[in-house]
N, C-alpha and C positions, 0 to 999 in steps of 0.2 A: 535436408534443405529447408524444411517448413520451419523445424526450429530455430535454423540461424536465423532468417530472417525475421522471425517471431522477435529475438533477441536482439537484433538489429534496430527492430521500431523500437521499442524501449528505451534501447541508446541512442537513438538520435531525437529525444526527450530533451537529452543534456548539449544538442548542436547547437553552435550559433544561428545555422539559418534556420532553427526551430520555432524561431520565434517565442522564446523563452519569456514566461509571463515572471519577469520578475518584478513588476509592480503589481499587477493582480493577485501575487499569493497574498497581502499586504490586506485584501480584501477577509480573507479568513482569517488568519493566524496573526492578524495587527501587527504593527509596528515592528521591524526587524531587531530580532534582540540577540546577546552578543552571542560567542559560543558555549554549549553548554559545559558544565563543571560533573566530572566523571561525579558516580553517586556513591557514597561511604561505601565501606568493605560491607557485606551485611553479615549477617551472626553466621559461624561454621553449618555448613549443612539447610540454609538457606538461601535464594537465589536475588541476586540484587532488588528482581522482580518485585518479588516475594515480600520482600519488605518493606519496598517502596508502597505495594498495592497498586489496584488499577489494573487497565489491562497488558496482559503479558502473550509474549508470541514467543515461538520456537523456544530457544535454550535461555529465556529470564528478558528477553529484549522488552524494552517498555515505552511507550511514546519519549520523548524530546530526550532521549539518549546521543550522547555524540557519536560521532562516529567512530572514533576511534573503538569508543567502550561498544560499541554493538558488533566492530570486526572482534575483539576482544570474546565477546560471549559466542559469537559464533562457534560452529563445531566443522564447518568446510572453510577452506584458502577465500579470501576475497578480493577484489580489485577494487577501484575506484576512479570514477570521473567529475569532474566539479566544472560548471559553468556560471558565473557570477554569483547568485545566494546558495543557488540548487548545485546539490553535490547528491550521487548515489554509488550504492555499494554496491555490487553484484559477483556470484563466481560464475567462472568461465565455464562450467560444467551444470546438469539440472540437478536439482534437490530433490528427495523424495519428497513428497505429501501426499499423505493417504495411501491408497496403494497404486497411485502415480509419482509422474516424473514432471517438472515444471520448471522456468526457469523462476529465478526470484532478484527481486530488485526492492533496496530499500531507497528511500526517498528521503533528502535531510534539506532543509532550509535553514539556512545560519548554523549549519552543525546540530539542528535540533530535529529529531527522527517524526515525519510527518505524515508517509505514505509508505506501506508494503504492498507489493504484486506478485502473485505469483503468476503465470502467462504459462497455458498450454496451449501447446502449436498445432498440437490434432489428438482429436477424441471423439468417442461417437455419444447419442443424444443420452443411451444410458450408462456413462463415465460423467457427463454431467449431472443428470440427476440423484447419482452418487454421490457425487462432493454436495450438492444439496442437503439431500439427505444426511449425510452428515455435517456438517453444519447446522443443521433444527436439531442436532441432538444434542450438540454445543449451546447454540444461541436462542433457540426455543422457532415460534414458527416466525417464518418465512414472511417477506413483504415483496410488493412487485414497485419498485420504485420509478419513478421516471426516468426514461432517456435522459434529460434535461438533469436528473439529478448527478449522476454520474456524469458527465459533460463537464458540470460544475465542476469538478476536483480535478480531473485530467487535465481542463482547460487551467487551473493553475500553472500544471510547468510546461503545457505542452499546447499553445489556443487551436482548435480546429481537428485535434490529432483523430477526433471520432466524431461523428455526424450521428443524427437522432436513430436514420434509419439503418445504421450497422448495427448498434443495440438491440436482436430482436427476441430477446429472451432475460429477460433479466430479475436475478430476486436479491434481497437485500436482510439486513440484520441487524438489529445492535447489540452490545456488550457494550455494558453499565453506561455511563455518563459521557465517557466522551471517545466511543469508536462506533463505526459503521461500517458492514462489510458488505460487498455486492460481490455477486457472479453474476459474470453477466457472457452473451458471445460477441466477440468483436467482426468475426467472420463467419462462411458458413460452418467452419470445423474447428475454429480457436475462440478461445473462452480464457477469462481470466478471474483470479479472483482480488479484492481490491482492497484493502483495509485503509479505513483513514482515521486521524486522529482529530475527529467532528466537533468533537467539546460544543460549545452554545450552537452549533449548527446542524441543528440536525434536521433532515429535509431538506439540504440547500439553503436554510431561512438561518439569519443570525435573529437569535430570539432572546438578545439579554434585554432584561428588565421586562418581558411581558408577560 
């Protein structure tokens, strides 16, 4: 039951009475632009990723992928829901990560891949500091970001969906230029992990030209 309804908040992201921030996303990711254009074939035995460069998630997925091309690389069935710019993938079933279970949800704006989550509905404090842990051996060490930071990104598709003080654990990461990832808890027992595609924003601050 925890996890339906773990997966239930996710999807009502994409409701109308969500209050769908689609002029706010406008505030990071500028000017809505059109849909994106699948990305060349890449050489035999290398992954679209791979060639593109940058950062790369599960099976070659890479920021502002359409969606099509990111159910495409997938290796599970996925669905999709779309509510005016914001459109997300999801499958009906959890994915492995790590030596857990989670649900995952990608996040597309104008068809361009902006946000991953992956959302676990119950775990205890050391299964969290497990996915930490792993992660600083990914992304080197660990930050304790603001409440407020993360607030910023979620309030993109979703205004209000977390408050300061459900955040009461949370560390942060980057990978190269333009990703950030947090873990953070949203409840006493759920924890999500959150990757966004930050480019000049890192900290919440748009910091072009300083």
């Amino acid at each position: 039951m925890k996890r339906v309804c773990c997966l239930l908040m996710l999807l009502m992201m994409l409701c109308p009475a969500g209050g769908l921030a689609s002029g706010g996303i406008q505030n990071l990711w500028g000017t809505p632009l059109p849909s994106a254009t699948p990305s060349p074939t890449p050489a035999a035995g290398e992954t679209a990723a791979a060639s593109a460069g940058g950062f790369t998630f599960r099976s070659g997925i890479r920021w502002d992928m359409s969606l099509d091309l990111v159910r495409a690389l997938e290796t599970v069935p996925m669905t999709e829901r779309s509510n005016g710019g914001w459109s997300i993938l999801y499958p009906l079933s959890p994915v492995e990560v790590s030596r857990y279970t989670a649900d995952l949800v990608y996040m597309f704006f104008n068809d361009r891949l902006k946000m991953i989550a992956y959302s676990f509905s119950q775990g205890s404090e050391s299964d969290f500091q497990y996915l930490a842990g792993a992660l600083d051996s990914l992304y080197g060490t660990r930050s304790e970001p603001a409440a407020e930071e993360i607030i910023l990104f979620n309030d993109q598709i979703y205004p209000g969906h977390y408050k300061a003080e459900q955040l009461k654990k949370r560390y942060g990461w980057s990978a190269g230029e333009d990703t950030l990832i947090f873990l953070y808890y949203f409840s006493d027992s759920a924890y999500e992990i959150l990757y966004v595609n930050a480019g000049e924003y890192k900290g919440g601050y748009n910091t072009t030209g300083l």
